[in-house]
C-alpha positions as CSV (number, residue, x, y, z in Angstrom):
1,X,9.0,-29.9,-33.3
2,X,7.2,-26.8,-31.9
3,X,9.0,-23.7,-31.7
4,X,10.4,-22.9,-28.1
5,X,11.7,-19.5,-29.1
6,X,10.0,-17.8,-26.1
7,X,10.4,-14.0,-24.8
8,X,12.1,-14.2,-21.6
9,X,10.7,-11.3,-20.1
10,X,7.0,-11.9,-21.6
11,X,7.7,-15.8,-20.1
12,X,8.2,-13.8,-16.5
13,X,5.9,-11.4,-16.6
14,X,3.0,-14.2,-17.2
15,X,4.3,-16.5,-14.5
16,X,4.5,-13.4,-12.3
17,X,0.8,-13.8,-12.1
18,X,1.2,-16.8,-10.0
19,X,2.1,-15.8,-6.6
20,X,5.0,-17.7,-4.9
21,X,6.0,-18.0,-1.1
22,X,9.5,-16.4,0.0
23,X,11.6,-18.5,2.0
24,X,15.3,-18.4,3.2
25,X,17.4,-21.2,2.7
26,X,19.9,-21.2,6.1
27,X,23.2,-23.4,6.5
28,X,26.3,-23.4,8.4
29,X,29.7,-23.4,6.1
30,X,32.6,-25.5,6.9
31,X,34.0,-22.9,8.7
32,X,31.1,-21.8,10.9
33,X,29.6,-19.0,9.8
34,X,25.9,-18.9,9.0
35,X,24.7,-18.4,5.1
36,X,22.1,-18.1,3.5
37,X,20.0,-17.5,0.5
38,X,16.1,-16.2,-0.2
39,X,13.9,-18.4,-2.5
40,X,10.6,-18.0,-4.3
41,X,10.2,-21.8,-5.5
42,X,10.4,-23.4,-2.5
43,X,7.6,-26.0,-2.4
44,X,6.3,-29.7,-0.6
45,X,7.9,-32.8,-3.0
46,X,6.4,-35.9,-1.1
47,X,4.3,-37.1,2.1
48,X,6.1,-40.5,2.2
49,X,9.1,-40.1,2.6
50,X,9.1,-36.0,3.5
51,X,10.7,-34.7,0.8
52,X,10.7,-30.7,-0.1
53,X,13.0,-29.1,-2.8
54,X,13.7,-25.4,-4.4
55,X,15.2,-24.5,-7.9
56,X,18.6,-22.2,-6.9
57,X,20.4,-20.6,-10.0
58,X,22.7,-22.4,-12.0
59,X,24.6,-19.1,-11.2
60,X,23.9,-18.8,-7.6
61,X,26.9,-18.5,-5.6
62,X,25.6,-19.2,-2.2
63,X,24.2,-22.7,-3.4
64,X,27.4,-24.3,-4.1
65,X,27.8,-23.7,-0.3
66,X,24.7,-24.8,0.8
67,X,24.8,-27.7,-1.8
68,X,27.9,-28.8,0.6
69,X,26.6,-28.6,4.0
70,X,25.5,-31.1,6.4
71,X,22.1,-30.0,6.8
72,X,20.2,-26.8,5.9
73,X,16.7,-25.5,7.2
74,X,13.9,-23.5,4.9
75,X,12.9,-20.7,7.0
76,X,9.1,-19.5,6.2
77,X,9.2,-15.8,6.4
78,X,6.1,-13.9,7.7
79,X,4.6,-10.6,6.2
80,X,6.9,-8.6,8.5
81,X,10.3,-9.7,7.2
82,X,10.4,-8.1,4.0
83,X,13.5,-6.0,5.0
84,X,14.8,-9.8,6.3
85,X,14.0,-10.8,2.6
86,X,15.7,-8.3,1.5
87,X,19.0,-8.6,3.2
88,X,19.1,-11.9,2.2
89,X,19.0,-11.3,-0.9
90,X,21.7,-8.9,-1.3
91,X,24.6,-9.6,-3.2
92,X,27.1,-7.8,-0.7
93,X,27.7,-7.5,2.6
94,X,27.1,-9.5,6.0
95,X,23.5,-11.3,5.2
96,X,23.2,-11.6,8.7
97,X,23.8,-8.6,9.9
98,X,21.4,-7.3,12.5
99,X,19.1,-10.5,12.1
100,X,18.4,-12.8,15.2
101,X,18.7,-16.6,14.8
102,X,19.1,-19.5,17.1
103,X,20.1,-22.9,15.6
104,X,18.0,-25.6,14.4
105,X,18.1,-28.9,15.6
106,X,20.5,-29.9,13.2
107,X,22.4,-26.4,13.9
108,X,21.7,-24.7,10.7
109,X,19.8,-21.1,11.1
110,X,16.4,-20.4,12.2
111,X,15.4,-16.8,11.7
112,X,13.7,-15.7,14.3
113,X,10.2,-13.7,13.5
114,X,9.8,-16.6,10.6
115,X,6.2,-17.9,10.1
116,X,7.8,-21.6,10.4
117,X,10.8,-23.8,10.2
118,X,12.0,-27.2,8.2
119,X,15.2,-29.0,9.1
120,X,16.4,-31.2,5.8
121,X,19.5,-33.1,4.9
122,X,20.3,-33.1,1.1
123,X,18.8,-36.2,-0.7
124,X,19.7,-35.1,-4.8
125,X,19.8,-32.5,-7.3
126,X,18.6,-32.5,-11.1
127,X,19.7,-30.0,-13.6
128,X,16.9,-28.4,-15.2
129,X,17.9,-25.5,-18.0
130,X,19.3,-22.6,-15.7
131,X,18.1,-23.9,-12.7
132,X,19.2,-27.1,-10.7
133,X,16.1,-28.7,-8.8
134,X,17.6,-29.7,-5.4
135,X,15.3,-32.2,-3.2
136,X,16.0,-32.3,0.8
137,X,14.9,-34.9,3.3
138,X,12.8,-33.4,6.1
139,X,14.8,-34.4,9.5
140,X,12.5,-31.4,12.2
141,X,9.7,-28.7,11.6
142,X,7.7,-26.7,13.5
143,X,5.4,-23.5,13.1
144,X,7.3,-20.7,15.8
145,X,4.9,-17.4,14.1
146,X,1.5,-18.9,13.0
147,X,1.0,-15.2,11.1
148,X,0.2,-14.4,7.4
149,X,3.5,-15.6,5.3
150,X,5.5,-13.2,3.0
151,X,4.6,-13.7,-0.6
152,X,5.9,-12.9,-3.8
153,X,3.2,-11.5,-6.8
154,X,3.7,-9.5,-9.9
155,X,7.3,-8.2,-9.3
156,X,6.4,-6.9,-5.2
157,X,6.1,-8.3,-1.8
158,X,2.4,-8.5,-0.3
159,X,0.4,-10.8,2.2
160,X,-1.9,-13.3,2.2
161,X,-5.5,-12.0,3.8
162,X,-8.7,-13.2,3.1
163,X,-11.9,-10.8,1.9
164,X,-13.1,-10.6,5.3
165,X,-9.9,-9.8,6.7
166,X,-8.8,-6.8,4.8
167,X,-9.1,-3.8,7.4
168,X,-8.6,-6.3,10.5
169,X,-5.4,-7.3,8.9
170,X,-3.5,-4.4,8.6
171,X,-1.8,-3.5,11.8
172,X,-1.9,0.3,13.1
173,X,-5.6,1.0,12.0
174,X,-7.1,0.8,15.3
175,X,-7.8,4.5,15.4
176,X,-8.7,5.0,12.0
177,X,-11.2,2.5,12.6
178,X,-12.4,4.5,15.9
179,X,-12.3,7.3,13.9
180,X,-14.9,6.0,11.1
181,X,-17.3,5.0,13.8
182,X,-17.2,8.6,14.9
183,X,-17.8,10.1,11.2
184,X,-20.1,6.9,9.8
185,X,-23.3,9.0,11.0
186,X,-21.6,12.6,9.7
187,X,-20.8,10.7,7.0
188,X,-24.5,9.2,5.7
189,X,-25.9,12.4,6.3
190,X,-23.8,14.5,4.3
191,X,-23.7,12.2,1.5
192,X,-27.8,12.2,1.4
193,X,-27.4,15.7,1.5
194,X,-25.5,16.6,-1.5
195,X,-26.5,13.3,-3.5
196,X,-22.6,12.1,-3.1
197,X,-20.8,9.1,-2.0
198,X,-18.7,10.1,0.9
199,X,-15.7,8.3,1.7
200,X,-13.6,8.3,4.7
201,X,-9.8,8.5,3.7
202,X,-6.9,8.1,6.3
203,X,-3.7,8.5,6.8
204,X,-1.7,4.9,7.1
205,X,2.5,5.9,7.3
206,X,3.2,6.7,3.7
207,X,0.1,5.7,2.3
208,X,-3.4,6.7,2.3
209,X,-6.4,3.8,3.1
210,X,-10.2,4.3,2.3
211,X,-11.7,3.4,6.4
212,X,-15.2,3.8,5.2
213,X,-17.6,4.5,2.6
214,X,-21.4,5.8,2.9
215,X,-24.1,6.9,1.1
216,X,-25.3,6.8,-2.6
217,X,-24.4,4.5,-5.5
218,X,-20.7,4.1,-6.0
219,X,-19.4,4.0,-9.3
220,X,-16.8,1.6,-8.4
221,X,-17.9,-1.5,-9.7
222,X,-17.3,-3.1,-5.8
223,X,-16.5,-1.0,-2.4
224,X,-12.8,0.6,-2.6
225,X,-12.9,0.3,1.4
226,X,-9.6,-1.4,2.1
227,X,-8.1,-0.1,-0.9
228,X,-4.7,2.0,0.2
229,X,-2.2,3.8,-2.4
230,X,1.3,5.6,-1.6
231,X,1.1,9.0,-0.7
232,X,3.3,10.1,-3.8
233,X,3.0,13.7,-5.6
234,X,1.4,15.0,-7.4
235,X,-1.7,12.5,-7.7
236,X,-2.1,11.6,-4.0
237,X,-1.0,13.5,-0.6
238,X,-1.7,17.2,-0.7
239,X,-4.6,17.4,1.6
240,X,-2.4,15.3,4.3
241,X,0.5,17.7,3.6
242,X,-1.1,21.1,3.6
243,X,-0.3,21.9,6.8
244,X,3.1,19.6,7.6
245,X,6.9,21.2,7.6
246,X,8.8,22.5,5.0
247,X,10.9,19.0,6.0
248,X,8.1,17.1,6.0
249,X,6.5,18.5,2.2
250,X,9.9,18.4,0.8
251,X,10.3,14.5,1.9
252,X,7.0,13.9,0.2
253,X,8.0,15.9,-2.8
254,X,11.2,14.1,-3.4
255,X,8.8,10.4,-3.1
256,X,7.7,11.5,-6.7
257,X,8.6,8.4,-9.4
258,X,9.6,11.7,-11.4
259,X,12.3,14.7,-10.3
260,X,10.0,17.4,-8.5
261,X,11.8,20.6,-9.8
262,X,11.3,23.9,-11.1
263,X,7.6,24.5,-12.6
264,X,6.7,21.7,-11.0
265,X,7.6,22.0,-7.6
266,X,6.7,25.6,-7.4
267,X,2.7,24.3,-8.5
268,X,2.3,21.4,-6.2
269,X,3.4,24.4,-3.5
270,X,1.2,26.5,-4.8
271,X,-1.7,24.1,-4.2
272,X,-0.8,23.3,-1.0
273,X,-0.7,27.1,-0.1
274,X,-4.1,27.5,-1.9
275,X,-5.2,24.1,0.3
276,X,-4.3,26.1,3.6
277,X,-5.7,29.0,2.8
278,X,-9.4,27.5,1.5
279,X,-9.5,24.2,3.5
280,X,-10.1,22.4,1.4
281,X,-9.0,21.0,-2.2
282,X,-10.8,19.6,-5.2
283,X,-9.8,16.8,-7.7
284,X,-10.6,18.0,-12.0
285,X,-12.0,15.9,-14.9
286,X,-9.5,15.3,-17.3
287,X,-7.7,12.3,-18.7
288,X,-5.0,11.9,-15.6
289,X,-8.3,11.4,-13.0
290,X,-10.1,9.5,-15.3
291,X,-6.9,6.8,-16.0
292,X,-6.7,6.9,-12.0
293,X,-10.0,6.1,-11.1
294,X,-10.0,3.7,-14.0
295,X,-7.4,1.2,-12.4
296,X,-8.7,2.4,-8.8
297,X,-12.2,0.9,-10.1
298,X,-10.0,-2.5,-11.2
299,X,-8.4,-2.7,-8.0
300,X,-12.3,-3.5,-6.4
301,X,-12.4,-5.7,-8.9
302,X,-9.6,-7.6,-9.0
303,X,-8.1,-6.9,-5.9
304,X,-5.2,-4.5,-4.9
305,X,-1.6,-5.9,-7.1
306,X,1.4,-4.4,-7.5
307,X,0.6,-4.0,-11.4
308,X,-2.4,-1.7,-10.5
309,X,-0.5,0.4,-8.0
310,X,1.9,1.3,-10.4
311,X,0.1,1.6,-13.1
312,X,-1.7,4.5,-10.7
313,X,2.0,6.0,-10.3
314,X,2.9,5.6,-13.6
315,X,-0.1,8.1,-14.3
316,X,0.9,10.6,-11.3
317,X,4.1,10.3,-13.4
318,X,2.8,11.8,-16.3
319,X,1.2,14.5,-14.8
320,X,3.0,17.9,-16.2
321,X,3.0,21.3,-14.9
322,X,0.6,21.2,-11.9
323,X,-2.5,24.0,-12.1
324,X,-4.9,24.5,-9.4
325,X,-7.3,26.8,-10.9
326,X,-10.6,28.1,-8.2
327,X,-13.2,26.3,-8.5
328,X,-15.4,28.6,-7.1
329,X,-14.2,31.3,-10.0
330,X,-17.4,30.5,-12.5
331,X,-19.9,27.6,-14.2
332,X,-17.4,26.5,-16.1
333,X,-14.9,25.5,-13.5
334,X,-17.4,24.4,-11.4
335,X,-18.5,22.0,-14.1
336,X,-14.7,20.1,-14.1
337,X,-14.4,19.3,-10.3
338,X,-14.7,15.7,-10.3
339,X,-14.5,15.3,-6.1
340,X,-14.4,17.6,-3.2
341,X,-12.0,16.8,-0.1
342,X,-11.3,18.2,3.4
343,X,-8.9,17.3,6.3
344,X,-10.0,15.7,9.3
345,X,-7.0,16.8,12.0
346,X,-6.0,14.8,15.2
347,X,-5.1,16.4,18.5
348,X,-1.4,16.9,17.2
349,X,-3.2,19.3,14.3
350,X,-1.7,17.3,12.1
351,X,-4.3,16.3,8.6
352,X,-5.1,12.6,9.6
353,X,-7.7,11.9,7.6
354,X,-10.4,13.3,4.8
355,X,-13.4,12.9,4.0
356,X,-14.3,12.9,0.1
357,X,-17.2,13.6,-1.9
358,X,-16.9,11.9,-5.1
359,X,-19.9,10.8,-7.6
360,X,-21.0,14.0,-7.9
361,X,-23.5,15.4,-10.7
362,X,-22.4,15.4,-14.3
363,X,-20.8,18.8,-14.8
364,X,-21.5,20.0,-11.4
365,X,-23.1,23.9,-11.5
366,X,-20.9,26.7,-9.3
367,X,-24.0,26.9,-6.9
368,X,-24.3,23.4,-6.7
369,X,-20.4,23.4,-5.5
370,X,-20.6,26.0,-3.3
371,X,-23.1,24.7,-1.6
372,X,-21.8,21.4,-1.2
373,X,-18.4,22.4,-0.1
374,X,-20.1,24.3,2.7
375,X,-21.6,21.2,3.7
376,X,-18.4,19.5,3.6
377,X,-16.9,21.8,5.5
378,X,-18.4,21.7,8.5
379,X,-19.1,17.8,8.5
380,X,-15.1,17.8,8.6
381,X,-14.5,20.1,11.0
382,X,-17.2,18.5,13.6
383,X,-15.6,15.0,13.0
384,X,-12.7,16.8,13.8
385,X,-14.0,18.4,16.9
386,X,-15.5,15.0,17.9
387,X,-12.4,12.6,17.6
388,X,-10.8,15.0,20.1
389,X,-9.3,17.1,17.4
390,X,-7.9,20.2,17.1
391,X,-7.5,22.7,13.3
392,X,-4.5,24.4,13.3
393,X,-3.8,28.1,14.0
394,X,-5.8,29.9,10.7
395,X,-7.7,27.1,9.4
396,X,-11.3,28.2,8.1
397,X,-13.7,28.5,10.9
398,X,-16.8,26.8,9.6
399,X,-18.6,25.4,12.7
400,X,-19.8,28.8,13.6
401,X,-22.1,29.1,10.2
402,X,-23.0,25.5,10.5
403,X,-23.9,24.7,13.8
404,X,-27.3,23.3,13.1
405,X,-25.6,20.8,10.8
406,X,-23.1,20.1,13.7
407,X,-25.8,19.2,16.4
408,X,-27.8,17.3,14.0
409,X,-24.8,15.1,14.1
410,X,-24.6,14.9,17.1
């Protein structure tokens, strides 16, 4: 007989790479109230008769009541429910609380907001290990939110969108989009000049999207364009919160996977003083940037998962004492910046966006950085002045040296 002594977490981790849907299963009790339960194994049975089932926990204890009820109805949830999913799920409290529902046609729950709906009566159950595999006649269905579903991939909760629909599915990009239109021209030209890829890199809540890309050969082995990250310390955010409140910088501080204290704390402020001040910032070659742009350069391969995003915050976790030496101060400095970036600013002079010089030469020389961070400089600031928006009080004025390079662009 072949061994079947299997590691239960190596057994999960593998099927994790499977993605499932998320559905809640909805009932009424015998006394009225609505229940429910969130599933990731819900799936079609048979055509003839209609037939779906799911695999509850032998342990569940919201099966037993659903096992009993009249009817039940598997509610599809959409992209947007993930808090909904998440309530469900909870082993306390009101599941219902706060969610709208109207009944099915058999009077068990529909969620409202959920992609679709399927109104079953129970047919049979199996046991199956530590799982029963419970089958339910389809009685009434119908699509209410024909919108991408909530799925279920490598341990997080994502969406479904195809390669084509990667920007256009993300909702509230409308203006970074505008905004790359503006800089796209900006954009080639100061790439071509320095012998850089420029990308444009905006601000999307707490995470930071790449909008737009120009110029060069990327070293990413496919465009990162679409590619967003959380905008956790000390690896990503500083540009964006250079020039925020002390409330706002100490609310990104404390979204570090590791405590933000003492010699820590006081470098990441530090930088973002030293940000204000030059404005500008630079990434350095070492072996935290290299491990970053490593699994950023996966992610355009394989795609954006949850294991690659926190593999990239497992890095930022790693990260020690944070330095911020000038990179202006000599050759050898010069020859460790590994990308060059500066703040795009909206009408609210709040940092909206950046654009980034990365791909630079091999061990960059001082003059070659000086030079370029002029450039970049001034391509910023004109975006800036372009997309309607405004620097705040004491940032570098860099138009006036430039403004051959700013009418050019225009």
């Amino acid at each position: 007989m072949q061994n079947t002594d299997i590691d239960p977490r190596k057994f999960r981790d593998i099927l994790g790479h499977s993605p499932t849907s998320v559905a809640a299963v909805t009932a009424i009790d015998d006394t009225g109230k609505p229940i429910g339960m969130v599933v990731g194994t819900f799936t079609s049975v048979s055509l003839d008769p209609p037939l779906i089932g799911f695999l509850p926990d032998r342990g569940s204890s919201t099966f037993p009541l659903i096992r009993e009820a009249d009817s039940f109805c598997i509610n599809i949830l959409s992209a947007a429910q993930e808090s909904v999913c998440r309530q469900m799920s909870a082993r306390k409290g009101d599941r219902f609380k706060g969610i709208d529902w109207h009944p099915s046609p058999s009077g068990a729950p529909v969620i409202d907001g959920s992609v679709a709906w399927i109104d079953c009566v129970p047919e049979t159950i199996f046991e199956a290990g530590d799982h029963f595999i419970f089958i339910g006649r389809v009685t009434d269905m119908a699509v209410v939110n024909p919108t991408f579903p909530l799925v279920f991939f490598q341990g997080g909760y994502g969406a479904f969108a195809s390669r084509s629909m990667v920007i256009g599915a993300r909702e509230g990009l409308a203006e970074q989009i505008r905004l790359a239109d503006i800089a796209r021209k900006e954009m080639e030209e100061l790439a071509n000049a320095v012998g850089a890829v420029c990308r444009l890199i905006a601000v999307e809540g707490d995470r930071q999207i790449v909008v737009a890309s120009a110029g060069g050969e990327d070293s990413a082995p496919t465009s990162l364009v679409g590619v967003s990250m959380p905008l956790v310390p000390p690896l990503f955010g500083q540009l964006f919160n250079a020039w925020e409140s002390p409330e706002t910088v100490d609310s990104w501080l404390k979204s570090s996977p590791v405590p933000v204290d003492g010699e820590r704390r006081e470098g990441l402020l530090a930088q973002l003083e030293t940000i204000r001040r030059e404005g500008w910032m630079v990434g350095w070659a070492n072996n935290h940037t290299s491990e970053a742009a490593a699994a950023l350069d996966a992610m355009a391969v394989h795609g954006q998962t949850p294991r690659l995003e926190r593999e990239i915050v497992e890095i930022s976790a790693k990260i020690g004492g944070v330095e911020y030496p000038n990179p202006l101060a000599d050759d050898t400095a010069a020859a460790n910046v590994k990308y060059m970036f500066a703040p795009i600013f909206d009408s609210a002079q709040h940092a909206q966006a950046g654009i980034m010089l990365v791909n630079l030469p091999e061990q960059p020389t001082l003059e070659y950085i000086k030079a370029a961070k002029e450039r970049l400089l001034a391509s910023a600031s004109s975006i800036t002045r372009r997309s309607g928006g405004v620097p705040p009080a004491g940032y570098p004025d860099t138009l006036g040296a430039n403004a051959d390079l700013d009418a050019a662009a225009n």
